[in-house]
N, C-alpha and C positions, 0 to 999 in steps of 0.2 A: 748224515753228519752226527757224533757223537755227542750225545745230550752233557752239557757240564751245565751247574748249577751256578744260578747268576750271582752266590754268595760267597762262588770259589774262586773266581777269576776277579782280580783286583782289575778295577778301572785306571784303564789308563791315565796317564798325568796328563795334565794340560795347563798351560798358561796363558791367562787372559783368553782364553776359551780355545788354544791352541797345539793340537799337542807337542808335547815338548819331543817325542821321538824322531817327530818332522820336521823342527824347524830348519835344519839347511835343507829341506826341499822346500821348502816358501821360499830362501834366500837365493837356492836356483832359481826356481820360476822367474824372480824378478830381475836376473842378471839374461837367464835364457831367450826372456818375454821382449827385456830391451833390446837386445840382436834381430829376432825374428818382427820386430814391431820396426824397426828403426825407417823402413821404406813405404809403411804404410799412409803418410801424409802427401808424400810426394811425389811415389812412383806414378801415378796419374799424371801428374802436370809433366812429370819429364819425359812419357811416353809422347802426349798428346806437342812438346818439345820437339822431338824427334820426327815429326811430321805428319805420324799417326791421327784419327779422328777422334773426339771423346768417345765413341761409340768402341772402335777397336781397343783402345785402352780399357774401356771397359770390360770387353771381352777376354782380357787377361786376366783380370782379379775373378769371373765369372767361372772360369776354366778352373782356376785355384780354389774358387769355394766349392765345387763340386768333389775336388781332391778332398777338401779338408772337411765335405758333409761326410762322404766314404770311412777316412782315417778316424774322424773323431766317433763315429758308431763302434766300430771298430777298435779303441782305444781301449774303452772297458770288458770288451767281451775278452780282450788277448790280456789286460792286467789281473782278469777272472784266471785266465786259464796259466799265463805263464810268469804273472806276476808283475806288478806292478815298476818293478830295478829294469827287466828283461825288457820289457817296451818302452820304457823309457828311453833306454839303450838303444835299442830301433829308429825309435824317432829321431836320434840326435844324429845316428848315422847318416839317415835318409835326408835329415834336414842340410847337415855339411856338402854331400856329394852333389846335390840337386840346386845347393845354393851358386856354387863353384860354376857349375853349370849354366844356371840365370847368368850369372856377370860374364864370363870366358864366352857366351856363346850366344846370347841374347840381347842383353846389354850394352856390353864395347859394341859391338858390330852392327847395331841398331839393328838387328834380327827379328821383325814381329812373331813369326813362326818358330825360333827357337825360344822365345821370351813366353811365349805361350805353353808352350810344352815343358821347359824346365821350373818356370814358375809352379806349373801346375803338379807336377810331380814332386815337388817342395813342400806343397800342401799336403804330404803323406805326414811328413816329420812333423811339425808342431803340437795337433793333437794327439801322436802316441806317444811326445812327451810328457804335454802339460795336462790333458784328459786322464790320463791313465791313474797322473797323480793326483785326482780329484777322486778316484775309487778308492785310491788308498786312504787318503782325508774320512772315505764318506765309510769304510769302514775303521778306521782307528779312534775316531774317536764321539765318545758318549752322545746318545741320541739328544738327552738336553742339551746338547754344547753346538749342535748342527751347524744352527743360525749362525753362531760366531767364529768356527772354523774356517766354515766356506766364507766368512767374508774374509777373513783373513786371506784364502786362496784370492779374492777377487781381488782384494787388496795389493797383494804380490803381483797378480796378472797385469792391474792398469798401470799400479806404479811401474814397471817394465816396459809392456806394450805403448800406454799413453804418453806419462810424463816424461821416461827418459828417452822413451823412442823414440816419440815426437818431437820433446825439445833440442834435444842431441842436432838431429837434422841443420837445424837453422846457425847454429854456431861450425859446423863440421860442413854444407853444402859452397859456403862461402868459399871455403880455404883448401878442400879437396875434391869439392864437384859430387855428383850422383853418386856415382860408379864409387868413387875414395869413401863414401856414406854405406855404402853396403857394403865395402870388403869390411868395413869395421865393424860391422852387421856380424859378419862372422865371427870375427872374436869372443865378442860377447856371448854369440852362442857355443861356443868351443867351453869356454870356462864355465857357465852354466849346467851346461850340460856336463858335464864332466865332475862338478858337486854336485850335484842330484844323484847321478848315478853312483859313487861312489863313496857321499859322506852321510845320506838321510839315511838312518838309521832302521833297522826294523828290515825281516825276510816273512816267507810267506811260506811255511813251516806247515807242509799238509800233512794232515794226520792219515793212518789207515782209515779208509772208507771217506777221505773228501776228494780222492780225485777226480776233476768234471771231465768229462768229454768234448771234446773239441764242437764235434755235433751238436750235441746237447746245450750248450751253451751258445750257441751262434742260433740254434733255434729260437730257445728262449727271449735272446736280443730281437727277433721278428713278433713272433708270438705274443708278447705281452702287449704289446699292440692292441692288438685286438680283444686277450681276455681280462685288459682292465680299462675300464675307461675314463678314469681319470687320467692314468697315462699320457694316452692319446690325449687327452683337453690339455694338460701338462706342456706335450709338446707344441704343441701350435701357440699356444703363450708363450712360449720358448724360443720359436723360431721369431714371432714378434719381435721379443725382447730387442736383439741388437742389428733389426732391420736398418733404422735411423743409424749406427754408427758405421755399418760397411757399405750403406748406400751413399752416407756424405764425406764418406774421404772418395768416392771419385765423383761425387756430384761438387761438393762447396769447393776446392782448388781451384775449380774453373768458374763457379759464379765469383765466387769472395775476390779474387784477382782480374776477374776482369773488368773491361774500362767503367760498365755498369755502377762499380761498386767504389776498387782503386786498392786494395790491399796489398801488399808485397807478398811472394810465396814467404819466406822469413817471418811476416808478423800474420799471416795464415798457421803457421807451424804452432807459434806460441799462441795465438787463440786456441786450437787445437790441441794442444796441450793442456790449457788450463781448465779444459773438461776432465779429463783423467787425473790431474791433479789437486780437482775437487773429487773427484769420484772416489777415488781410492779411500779421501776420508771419513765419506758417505756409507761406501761399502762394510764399513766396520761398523760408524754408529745406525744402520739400519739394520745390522745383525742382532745388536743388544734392543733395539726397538721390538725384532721380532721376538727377540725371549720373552718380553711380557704381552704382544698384541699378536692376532691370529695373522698368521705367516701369510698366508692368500690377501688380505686386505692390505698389508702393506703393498704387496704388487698392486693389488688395482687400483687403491688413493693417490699413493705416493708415485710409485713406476709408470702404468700405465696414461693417467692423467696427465702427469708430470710432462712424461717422452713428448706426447702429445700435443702439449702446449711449448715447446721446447723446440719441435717440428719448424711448427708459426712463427716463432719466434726468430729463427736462427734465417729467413726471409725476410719476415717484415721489419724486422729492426735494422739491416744493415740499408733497405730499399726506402726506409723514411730515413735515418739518420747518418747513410754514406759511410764511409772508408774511418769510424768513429774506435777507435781499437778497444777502448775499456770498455764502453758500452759492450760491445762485442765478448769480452774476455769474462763478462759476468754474464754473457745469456750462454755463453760455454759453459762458464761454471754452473749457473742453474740446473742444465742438461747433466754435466755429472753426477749431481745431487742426488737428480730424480732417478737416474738411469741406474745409480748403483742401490734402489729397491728391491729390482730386479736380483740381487745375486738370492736373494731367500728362493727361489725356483728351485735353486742347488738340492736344498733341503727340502723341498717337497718334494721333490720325484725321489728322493733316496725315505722317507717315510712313508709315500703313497703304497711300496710295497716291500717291506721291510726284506721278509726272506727271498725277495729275489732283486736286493740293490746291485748286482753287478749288470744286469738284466736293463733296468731301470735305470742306470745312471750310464749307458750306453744309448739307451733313447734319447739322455737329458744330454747326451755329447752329440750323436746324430741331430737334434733340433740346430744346438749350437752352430754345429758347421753349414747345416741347410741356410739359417739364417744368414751368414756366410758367403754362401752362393746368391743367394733372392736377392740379400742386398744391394749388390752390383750389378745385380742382371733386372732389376725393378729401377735402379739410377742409370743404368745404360737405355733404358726404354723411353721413359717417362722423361727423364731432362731432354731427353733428346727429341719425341714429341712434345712436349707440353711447355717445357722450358719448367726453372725451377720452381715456380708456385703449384703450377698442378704435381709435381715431385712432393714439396711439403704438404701438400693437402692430403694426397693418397696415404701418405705416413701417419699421419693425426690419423685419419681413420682406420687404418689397419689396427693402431695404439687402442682408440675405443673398441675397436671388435674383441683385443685381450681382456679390458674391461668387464664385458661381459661374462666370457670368455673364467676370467682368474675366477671369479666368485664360487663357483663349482670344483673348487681346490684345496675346500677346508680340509684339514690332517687334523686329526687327534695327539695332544700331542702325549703319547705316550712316554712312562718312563722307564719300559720294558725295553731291552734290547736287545738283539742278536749276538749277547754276549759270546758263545765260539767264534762268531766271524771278526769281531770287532780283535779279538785275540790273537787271531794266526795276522793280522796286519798291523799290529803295533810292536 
């Protein structure tokens, strides 16, 4: 790479710790995130509707996270290589064709074998849209501004996925049914996508002697595995992190509504909801939290603890105090709270190795999507042996094993940085 001097290259802008070159790709993510989010509250319950078992249901969302552990590793090593605009592009294509597919051929037809297969190949698109753009964040802009980029990315992500995804459902399932909740699903990612790829500003403008190698860099994405080890500790608190949130959209639909408890799928949605719509505001003030405390310690106090107790909670409060909905809507919220500690991971694993963040924030996307997979395939097991307390027990302590776990994740935080690369992505 051609050495330019960190005095010659002006830093990028950014506002409220965001850069400004990106901001309609945060405003996609959140238009993109509510489309491809909009079913994940309820596609469980109207599988297991349909006449399916929780176990089979399960096995769809299981099938998807394996897609989307794939895609999301994946996402950084092709926004390395062919740029961040170009796979985005990909994803949104693969997300369209593959969606069209779920509904036309899965869906209407109550098809558990097509429902499996299309969903699962749907799982390619989301992470090489929204991953990819989390490489371009993690290069564009300033190493002190990390913390509050990425939260602003997470920010984008839940506000989409959570709050309008999830609450959308409950006003839209009434009036057009499942299937009428997902083709609108579409839209949202049609126009999303479509300002991502074509308003976020900023190309990826290689100079002589930075072209990588296809090889080269898909190795790297294996490789650094093993010769850094913080990495690896990285990931496995990574793949933790949003075990609790893709194991309880197809675990709680079925406990929270059933006779057990008494909640409506409708005010299951908006409980659901108002996790993400605390989170989102979490996500940003534990970004500026991390600007003055070491990044790893807010994971393990705040996130890890938190998730933890949050587990227990989201059991034993509805099993002492019943079908009680506020009650409810604040231990959602408290789980958001905690949950969105977790986005500073973002920025350790892009500081753990600086010169090779493409490398490293392609591990911090494969954990992502693992967790993804585990989540529903650890709720397809356990609620299904155990019932759900042994389900929330297993969780709490998966959370303390990060615990331990995050401590071994201090980053320096340096105010050196990969000024050329930070440059060709802004």
């Amino acid at each position: 790479m051609k050495n330019v001097s960190a005095l010659s290259v002006q830093e990028p802008k950014t506002l409220f710790g965001m850069p400004k070159a990106l901001i309609w790709g945060f405003v996609a993510i959140i238009i993109f995130m509510t489309g491809d989010g909009i079913e994940q509250a309820f596609l469980s319950k109207q599988i297991v509707d349909m006449g399916f078992s929780p176990s089979q249901s399960a096995s769809v969302f299981t099938i998807y996270g394996i897609t989307v552990a794939i895609a999301s590793w994946l996402a950084a090593l092709f926004a390395d290589i062919w740029g961040p605009r170009k796979t985005m592009l990909a994803g949104l294509i693969i997300w369209v064709i593959f969606h069209i597919g779920f509904i036309s051929l899965g869906t209407v037809p109550e098809s558990l074998t097509m429902m499996r297969v299309m969903y699962g190949l749907r799982g390619f698109g989301f992470p090489l849209f929204a991953y990819s753009f989390v490489v371009w964040i993690a290069y564009a802009t300033p190493y002190r501004k990390l913390p509050s980029a990425m939260g602003w990315f997470w920010f984008a992500h839940s506000l989409g996925l959570g709050v309008f995804g999830s609450y959308l459902p409950s006003y839209t399932i009434p009036s057009i049914g499942y299937n009428g909740s997902l083709w609108l699903g579409l839209a949202f990612v049609i126009v999303g996508g479509v300002i991502g790829v074509l308003f976020t500003k900023g190309n990826i403008d290689k100079q002589q002697g930075e072209e990588k190698e296809t090889g080269d860099t898909i190795k790297k994405g294996i490789t650094i595995l093993f010769t850094n080890p913080k990495i690896a500790i990285a990931s496995v608190v990574r793949i933790i992190n949003q075990l609790a949130v893709y194991g309880f959209v197809v675990a709680m639909p079925l406990f929270l509504t059933s006779k057990e408890v008494g909640f409506t799928t409708s005010e299951w949605l908006q409980i659901w909801s108002a996790m993400y719509m605390v989170n989102i505001i979490f996500n940003l003030i534990w970004g500026f939290v991390a600007n003055k405390m070491a990044w790893n310690k807010v994971v393990q106090y705040f996130g890890c603890i938190g998730v933890a107790l949050s587990c227990l909670l989201f059991y034993y409060v509805p099993i002492t105090f019943g079908d009680n909905f506020w009650l409810m809507v604040c231990v959602s919220g408290f789980f958001g709270a905690v949950l969105g500690a977790f986005a500073q991971m973002s920025s350790i694993f892009a500081a753990i190795d600086p010169e090779n963040r493409g490398a490293a924030m392609s591990i911090h996307n494969l954990s992502a999507g693992l967790s993804q997979f585990i989540g529903p395939a650890l709720a397809g097991v356990l609620f299904t042996a155990f019932g759900t307390k042994g389900f929330v027990w297993a969780l709490a302590g998966l959370y303390l094993i990060g615990f331990v776990l995050a401590h071994f994740l201090k980053v320096e935080k340096e105010t050196s940085v990969a000024v050329e690369d930070m440059k060709k992505y802004a």
